[in-house]
C-alpha positions in Angstrom: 13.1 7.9 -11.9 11.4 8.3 -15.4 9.8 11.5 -16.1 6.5 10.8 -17.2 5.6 9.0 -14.0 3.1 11.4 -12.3 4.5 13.1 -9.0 1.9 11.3 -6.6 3.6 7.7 -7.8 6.9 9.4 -7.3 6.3 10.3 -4.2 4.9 7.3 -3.2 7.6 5.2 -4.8 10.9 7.6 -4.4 14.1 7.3 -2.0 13.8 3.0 -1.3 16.0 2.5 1.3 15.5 6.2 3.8 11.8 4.5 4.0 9.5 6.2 1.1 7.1 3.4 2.3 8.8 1.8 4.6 8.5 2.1 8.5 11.7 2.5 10.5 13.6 4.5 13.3 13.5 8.0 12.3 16.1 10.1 13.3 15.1 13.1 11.5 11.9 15.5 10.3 12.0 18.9 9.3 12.0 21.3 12.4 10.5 24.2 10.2 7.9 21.8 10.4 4.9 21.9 13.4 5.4 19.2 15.4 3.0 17.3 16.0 1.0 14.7 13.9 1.6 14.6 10.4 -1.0 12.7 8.2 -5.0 12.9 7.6 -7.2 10.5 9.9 -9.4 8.1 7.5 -12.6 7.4 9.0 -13.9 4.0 9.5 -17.6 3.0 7.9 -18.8 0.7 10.6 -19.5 1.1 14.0 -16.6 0.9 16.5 -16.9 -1.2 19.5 -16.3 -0.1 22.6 -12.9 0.3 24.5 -11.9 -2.5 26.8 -14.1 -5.1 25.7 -11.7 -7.7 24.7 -8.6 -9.5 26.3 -5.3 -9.1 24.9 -4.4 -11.9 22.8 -0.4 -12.5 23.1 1.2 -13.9 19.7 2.4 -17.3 19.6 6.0 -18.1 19.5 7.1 -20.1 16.2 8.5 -23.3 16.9 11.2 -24.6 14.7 11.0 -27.5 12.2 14.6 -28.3 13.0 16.5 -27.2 15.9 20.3 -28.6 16.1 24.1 -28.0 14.9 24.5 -24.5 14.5 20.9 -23.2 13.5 17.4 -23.2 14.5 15.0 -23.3 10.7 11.7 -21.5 10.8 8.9 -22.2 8.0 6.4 -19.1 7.5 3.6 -18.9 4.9 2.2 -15.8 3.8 -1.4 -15.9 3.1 -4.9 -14.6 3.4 -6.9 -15.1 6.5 -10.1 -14.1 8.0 -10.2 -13.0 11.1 -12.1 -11.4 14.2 -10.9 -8.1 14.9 -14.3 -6.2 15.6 -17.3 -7.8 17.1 -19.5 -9.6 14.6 -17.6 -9.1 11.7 -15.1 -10.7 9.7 -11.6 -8.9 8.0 -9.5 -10.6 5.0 -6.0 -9.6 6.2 -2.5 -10.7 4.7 -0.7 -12.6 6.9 2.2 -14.3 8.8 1.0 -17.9 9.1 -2.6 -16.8 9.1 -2.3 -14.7 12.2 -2.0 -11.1 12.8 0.6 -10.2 13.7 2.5 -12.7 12.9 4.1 -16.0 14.7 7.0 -14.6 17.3 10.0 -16.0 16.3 12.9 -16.4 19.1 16.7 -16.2 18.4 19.6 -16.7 20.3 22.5 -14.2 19.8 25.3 -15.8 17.8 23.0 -19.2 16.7 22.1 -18.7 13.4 18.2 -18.4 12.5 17.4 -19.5 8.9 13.4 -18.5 8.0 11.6 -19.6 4.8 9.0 -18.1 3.8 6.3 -19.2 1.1 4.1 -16.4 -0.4 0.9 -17.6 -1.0 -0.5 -13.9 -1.3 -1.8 -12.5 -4.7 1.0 -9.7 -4.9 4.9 -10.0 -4.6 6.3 -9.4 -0.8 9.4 -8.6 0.7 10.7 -10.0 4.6 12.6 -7.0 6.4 14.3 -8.1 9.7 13.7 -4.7 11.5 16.8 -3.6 13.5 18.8 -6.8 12.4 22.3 -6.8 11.3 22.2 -9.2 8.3 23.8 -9.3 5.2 22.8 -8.3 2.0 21.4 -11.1 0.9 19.1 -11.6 3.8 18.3 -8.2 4.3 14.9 -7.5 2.8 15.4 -4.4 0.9 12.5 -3.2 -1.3 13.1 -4.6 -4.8 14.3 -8.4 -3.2 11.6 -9.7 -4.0 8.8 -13.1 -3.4 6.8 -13.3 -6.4 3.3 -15.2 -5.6 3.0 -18.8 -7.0 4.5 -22.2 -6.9 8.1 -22.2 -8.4 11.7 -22.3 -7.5 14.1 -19.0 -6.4 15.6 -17.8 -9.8 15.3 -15.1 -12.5 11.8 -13.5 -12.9 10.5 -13.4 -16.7 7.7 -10.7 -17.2 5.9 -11.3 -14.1 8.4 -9.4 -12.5 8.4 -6.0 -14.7 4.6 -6.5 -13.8 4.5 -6.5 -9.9 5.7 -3.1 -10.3 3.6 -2.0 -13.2 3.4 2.6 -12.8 6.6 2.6 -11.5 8.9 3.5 -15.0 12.2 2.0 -14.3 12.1 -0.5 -11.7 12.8 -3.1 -14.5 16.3 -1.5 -14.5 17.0 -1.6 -10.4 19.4 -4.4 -9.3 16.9 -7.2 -8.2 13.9 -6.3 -10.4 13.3 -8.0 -13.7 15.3 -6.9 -17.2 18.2 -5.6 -14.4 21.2 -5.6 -16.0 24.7 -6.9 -14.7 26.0 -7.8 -10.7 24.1 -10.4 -8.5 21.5 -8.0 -8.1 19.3 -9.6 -11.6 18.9 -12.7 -9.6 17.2 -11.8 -6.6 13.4 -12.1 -7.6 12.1 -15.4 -6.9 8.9 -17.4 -7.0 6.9 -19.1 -4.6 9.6 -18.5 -1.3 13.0 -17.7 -0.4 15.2 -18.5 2.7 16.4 -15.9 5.2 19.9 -16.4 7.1 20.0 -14.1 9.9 23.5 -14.8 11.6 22.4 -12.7 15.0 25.7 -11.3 15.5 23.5 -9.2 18.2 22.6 -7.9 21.1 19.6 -9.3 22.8 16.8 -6.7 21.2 13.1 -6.6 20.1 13.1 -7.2 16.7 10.5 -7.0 14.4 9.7 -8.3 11.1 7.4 -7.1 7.9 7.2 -6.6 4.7 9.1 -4.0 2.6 8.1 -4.3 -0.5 8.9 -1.4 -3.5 6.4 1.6 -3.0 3.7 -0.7 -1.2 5.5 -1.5 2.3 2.5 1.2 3.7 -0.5 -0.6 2.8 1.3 -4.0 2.9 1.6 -3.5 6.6 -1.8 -2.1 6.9 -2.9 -5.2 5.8 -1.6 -7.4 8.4 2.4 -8.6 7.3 4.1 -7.7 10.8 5.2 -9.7 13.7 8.0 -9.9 16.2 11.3 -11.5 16.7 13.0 -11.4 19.9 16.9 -12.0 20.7 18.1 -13.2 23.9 21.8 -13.5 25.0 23.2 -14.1 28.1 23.8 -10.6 29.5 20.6 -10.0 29.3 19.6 -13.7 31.0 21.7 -12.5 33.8 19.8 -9.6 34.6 16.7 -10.0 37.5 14.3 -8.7 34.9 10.4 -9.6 35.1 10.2 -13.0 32.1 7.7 -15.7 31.5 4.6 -14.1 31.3 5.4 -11.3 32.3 7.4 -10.3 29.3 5.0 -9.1 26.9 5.1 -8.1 23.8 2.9 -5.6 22.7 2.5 -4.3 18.5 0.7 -1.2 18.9 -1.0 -0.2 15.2 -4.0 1.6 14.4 -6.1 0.8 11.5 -8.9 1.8 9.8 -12.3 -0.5 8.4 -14.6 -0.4 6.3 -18.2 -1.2 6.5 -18.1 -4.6 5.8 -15.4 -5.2 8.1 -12.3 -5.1 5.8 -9.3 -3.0 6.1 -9.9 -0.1 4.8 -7.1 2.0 3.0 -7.0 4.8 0.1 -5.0 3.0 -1.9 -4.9 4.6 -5.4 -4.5 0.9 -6.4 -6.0 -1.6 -4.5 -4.6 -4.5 -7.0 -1.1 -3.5 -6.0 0.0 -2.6 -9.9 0.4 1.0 -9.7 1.8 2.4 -5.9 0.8 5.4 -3.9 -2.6 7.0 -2.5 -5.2 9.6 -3.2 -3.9 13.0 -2.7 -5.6 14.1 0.5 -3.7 11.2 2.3 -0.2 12.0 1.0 1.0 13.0 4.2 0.2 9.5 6.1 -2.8 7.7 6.5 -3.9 7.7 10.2 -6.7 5.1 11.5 -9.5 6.0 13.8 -9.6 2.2 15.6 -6.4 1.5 17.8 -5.2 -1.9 18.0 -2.8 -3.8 20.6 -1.6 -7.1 18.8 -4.7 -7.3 16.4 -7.1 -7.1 19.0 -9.2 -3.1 19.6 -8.0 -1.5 23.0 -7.9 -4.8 24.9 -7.4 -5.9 28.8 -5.0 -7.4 30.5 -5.5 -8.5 33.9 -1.9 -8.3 36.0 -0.7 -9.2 39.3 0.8 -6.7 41.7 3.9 -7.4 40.1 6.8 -6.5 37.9 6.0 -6.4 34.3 8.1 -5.7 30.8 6.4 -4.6 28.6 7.9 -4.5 25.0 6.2 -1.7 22.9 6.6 -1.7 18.8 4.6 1.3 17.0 3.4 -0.8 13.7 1.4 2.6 12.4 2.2 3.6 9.4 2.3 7.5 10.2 0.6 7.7 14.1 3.2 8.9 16.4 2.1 7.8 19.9 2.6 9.7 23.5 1.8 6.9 25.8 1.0 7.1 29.6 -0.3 5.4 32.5 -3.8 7.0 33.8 -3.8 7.3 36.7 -0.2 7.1 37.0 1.5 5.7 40.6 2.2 7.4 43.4 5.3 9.2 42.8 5.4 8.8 38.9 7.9 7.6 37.0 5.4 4.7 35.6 7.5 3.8 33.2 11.3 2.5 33.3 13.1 2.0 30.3 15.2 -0.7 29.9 15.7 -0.7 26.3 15.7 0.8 22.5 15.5 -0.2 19.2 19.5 -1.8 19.8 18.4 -3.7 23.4 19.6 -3.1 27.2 20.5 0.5 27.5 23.4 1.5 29.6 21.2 2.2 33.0 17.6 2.6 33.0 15.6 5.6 32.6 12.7 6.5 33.9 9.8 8.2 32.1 6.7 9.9 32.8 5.2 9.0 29.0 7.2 7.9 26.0 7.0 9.6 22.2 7.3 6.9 19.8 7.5 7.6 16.4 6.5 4.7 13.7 8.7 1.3 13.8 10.4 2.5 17.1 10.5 -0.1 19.9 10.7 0.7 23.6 11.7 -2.3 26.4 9.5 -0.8 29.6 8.9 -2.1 33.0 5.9 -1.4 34.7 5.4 -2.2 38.4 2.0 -2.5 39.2 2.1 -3.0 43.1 2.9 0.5 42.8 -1.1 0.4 42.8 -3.7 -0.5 45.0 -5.6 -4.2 44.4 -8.6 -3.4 41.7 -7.2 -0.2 39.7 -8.3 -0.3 36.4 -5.1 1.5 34.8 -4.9 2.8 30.7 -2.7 3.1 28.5 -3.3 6.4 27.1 -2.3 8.4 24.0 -1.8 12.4 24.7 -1.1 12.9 21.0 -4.6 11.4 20.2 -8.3 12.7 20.5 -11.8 10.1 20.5 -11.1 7.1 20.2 -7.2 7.2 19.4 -6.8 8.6 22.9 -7.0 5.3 23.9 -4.9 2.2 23.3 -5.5 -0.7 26.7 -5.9 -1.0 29.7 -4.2 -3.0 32.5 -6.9 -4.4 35.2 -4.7 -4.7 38.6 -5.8 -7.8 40.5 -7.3 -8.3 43.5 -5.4 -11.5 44.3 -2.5 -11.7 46.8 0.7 -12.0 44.4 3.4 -14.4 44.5 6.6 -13.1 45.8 7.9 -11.1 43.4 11.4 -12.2 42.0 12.5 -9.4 39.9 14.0 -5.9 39.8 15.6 -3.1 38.0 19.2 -3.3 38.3 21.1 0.4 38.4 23.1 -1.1 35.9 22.1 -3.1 32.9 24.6 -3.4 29.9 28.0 -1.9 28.7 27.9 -1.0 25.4 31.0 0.8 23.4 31.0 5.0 24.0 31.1 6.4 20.3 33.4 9.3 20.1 32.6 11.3 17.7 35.6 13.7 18.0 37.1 11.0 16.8 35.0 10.3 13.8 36.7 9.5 10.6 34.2 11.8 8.2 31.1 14.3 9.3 28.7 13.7 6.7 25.2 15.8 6.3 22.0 14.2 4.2 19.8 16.8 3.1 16.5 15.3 2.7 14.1 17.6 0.5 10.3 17.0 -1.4 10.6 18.8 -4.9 8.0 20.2 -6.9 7.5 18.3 -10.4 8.9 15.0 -11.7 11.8 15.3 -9.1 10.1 14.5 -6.4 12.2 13.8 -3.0 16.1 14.6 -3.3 18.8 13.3 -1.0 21.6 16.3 -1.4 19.7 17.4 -4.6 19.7 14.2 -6.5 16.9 11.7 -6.9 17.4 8.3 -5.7 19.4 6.5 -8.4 19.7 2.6 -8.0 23.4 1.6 -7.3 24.5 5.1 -6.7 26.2 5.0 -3.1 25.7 8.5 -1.1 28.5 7.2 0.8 31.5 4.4 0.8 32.8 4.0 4.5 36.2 1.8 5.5 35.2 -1.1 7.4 35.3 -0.2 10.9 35.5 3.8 11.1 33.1 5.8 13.1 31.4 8.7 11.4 29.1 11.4 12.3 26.0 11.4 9.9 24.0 14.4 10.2 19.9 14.0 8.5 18.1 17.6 7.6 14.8 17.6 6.2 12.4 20.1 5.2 9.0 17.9 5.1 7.5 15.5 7.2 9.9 11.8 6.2 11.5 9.2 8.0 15.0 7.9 7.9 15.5 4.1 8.7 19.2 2.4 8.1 19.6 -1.0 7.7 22.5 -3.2 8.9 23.6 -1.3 11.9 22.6 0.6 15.0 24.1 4.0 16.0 23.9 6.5 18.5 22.2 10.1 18.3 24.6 12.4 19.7 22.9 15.7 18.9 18.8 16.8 17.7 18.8 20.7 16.3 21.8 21.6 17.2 21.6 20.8 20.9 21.6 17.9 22.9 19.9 14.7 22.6 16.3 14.6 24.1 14.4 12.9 26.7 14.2 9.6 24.8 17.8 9.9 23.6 19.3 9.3 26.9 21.5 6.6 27.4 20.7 5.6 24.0 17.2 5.3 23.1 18.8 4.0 19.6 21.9 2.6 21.6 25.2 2.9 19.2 26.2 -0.7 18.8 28.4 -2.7 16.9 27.9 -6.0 15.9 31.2 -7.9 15.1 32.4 -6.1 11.6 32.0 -8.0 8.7 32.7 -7.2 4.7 28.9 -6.9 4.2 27.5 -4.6 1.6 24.2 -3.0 2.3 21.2 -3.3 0.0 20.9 -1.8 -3.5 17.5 -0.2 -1.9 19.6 1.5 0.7 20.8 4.9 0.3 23.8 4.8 2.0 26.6 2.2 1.9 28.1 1.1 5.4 30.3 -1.8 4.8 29.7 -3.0 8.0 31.2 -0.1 10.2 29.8 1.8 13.2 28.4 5.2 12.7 27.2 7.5 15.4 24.0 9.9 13.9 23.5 13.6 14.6 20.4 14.1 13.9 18.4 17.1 13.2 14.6 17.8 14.2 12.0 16.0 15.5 10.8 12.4 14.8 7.7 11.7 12.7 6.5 9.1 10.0 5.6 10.8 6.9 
């Protein structure tokens, strides 16, 4: 990074791919750390309503324009909208197809899904497929980017070098303007660009957003999120609870300001220089709780079966969630799945930790209580009104009979074995005084500098140390964590909370913006420390 920019842009802006400002997975945070919850909460200006007022809305699933052959095409625009969040007000959010979140888009394992999106925002954006395996060129990583306007996909003239005004060299990263050499120079484009996600997957929640260089955090903030769901077969086989009783559920809290908008301390709200006001440097954290757009909402469910699928969309809130009261016996909560899909076997859980970006598949039976409970969702890392998050309204109805269950069994997936591994690798993650800003293994992040070259289907042991509050998010594959400060994996490790997968190998190189280079292997994770979102 250039020298003279200050150290709040650098921090803001530094290490693209580990997740700077981007949300993901984390796998490691400094254990000479507290834990607890990083970050600094930012007060709203307006009133806040009060807690389970409103129902939960459930976002629509996207329908395809064309659905034949050997791929189902999605169109998505990205625009401004106004909509009702909080009672008698209006908020301008950013947007997938006007609605936040976005449009749910469905895949099918092995059927290709090709998206195009059309940016019709004022500011460039970047689409990030969140926990996909897709190639480079699909990927989303933080300097592909969509340039506002109506054009065609090419070479960006000045505009480019613009979007990312305060950040020094950018114009010399592969895929931002004045780059220099490879395929990378040609990957800003105007107007839209067309995603190809092969999903050479496991069934999995997915989710989507933007990723854009240095302004990912306040992107996000502003609305660009949404899920997409895989199915396969395996997990069509199982007796889970479906239909409407599959829910998806984006769990973000947000801040507003008086007259209703998001409010965010950006230290530029036109998006030409990245980062925020000092006092927020270690994550902002909102004071208003939202479950898919809406402020601590209702649903009303039978005595039945439910899944719920939870995605943390915060940009720095970690979350302990719990049912109050919980049932008789505990155990509310059965997991069925992770960021990867189907775990091995389920586990059950009296509350969950999740960390930013993490996603948990949960089933919930609710004739575990009597007809009429009113049953929350609670927060135990939260205080006021982010102790709260929905609430579940158990009906008084008879229920159908109820079709599903939990089998004792729910997927095979491949056992790493990582005293087999081909290389033990450790990634020292440290936040430097001065122009350095953050270091992986001492050295800044440099744009087409590899940390590591892997052969095409190895199995390593990657081992992330931090000494500050930061997330670690890979792209391109899954993987396993076999170990968390030196002893063994944790409650929500089990089984595989991230579940090591491996999608079918293929040559695929990973992003310019990501700091390692996989090549399409699998690699089991040690991690170290506790999980948090910077």
């Amino acid at each position: 990074m250039t020298r003279g920019i200050s150290r709040r842009h650098l921090l803001a802006a530094a290490a693209v791919g580990g997740g700077a400002l981007t949300v993901g997975g984390w796998a490691a945070v400094a254990g000479s750390l507290t834990p607890g919850q990083p970050g600094l909460l930012l007060r709203s200006r307006t009133a806040l309503p009060r807690p389970y007022a409103v129902p939960l809305p459930v976002p629509r699933v996207l329908a395809p324009v064309r659905a034949g052959g050997t791929a189902d095409e999605y169109e998505i625009t990205q625009r401004p909208a106004r909509l009702r969040i909080l009672p008698g007000l209006e908020t301008t959010a950013w947007t997938y197809d006007g609605i936040f979140p976005g449009p749910t888009v469905v895949s099918r394992s092995g059927r290709r899904t090709v998206v195009r999106h059309r940016n019709e925002l004022p500011h460039p954006t970047v689409v990030h497929l969140h926990g996909g395996h897709t190639p480079h060129t699909s990927d989303g990583y933080p300097t592909s980017l969509i340039l506002p306007g109506v054009g065609t996909a090419g070479r960006a003239g000045p505009a480019g070098t613009e979007a990312m005004a305060g950040m020094g060299d950018m114009g010399k990263m592969p895929g931002m303007a004045g780059s220099t050499g490879g395929e990378g120079g040609q990957d800003i484009v105007v107007g839209g660009r067309t995603y190809t996600y092969p999903m050479e997957q496991r069934a999995a929640t997915l989710w989507y957003h933007d990723h854009r260089m240095g302004f990912t955090g306040p992107n996000i903030w502003h609305g660009l999120a949404g899920f997409h769901l895989v199915h396969d077969d395996e997990e069509e086989a199982l007796p889970l609870p479906g239909g409407e009783r599959d829910i998806p559920l984006l769990i973000a809290d947000r801040s507003f300001a008086a007259d209703g908008s998001f409010l965010y301390p950006a230290l530029d709200p036109g998006q030409r220089t990245p980062g925020v006001t000092d006092p927020y440097m270690d994550g902002v954290l909102g004071d208003v709780i939202l479950v898919n757009g809406a402020p601590w909402p209702v649903l009303e469910t039978q005595r039945l079966r439910y899944r719920l699928r939870l995605l943390n969309a915060s940009n720095a809130r970690r979350y302990r969630l719990e049912l109050d009261p919980p049932p008789p016996g505990g155990g509310a909560l059965v997991q069925i799945g992770g960021d990867g899909g189907l775990l091995e076997r389920p586990v059950t859980h009296d509350a969950l930790d999740v960390a930013p970006a993490e996603r948990f598949d949960v089933v919930v039976d609710f004739s575990r209580y009597r007809p009429g409970t009113r049953v929350r969702l609670v927060n135990r890392l939260g205080s006021g009104s982010t102790a709260h998050v929905m609430r579940f309204d158990v009906s008084t109805a008879r229920p159908p009979a109820d079709d599903s269950r939990i089998p004792a069994r729910l997927s095979s997936t491949p056992a790493p074995r990582p005293e087999r591994a081909a290389a033990i690798r450790t990634f020292h993650f440290q936040r430097r005084a001065g122009s350095i800003g953050w270091t992986i293994n001492g050295r800044p992040y440099e744009p087409g500098r590899p940390l590591a070259t892997v052969r095409l289907g190895s199995t390593e042991v990657w081992r992330f140390v931090t000494d500050f509050h930061h997330p670690v998010h890979l792209h391109l594959n899954h993987f396993r964590v076999t170990a968390r400060n030196g002893r063994s994996p944790g409650p929500y490790d089990a089984d595989g909370r991230t579940p090591w997968t491996c999608a079918r190998p293929s040559p695929w190189r990973s992003s310019p913006g990501s700091p390692t280079i996989l090549d399409g292997s699998c690699s089991t994770v040690t991690t170290s420390n506790t999980r948090t979102w910077r």
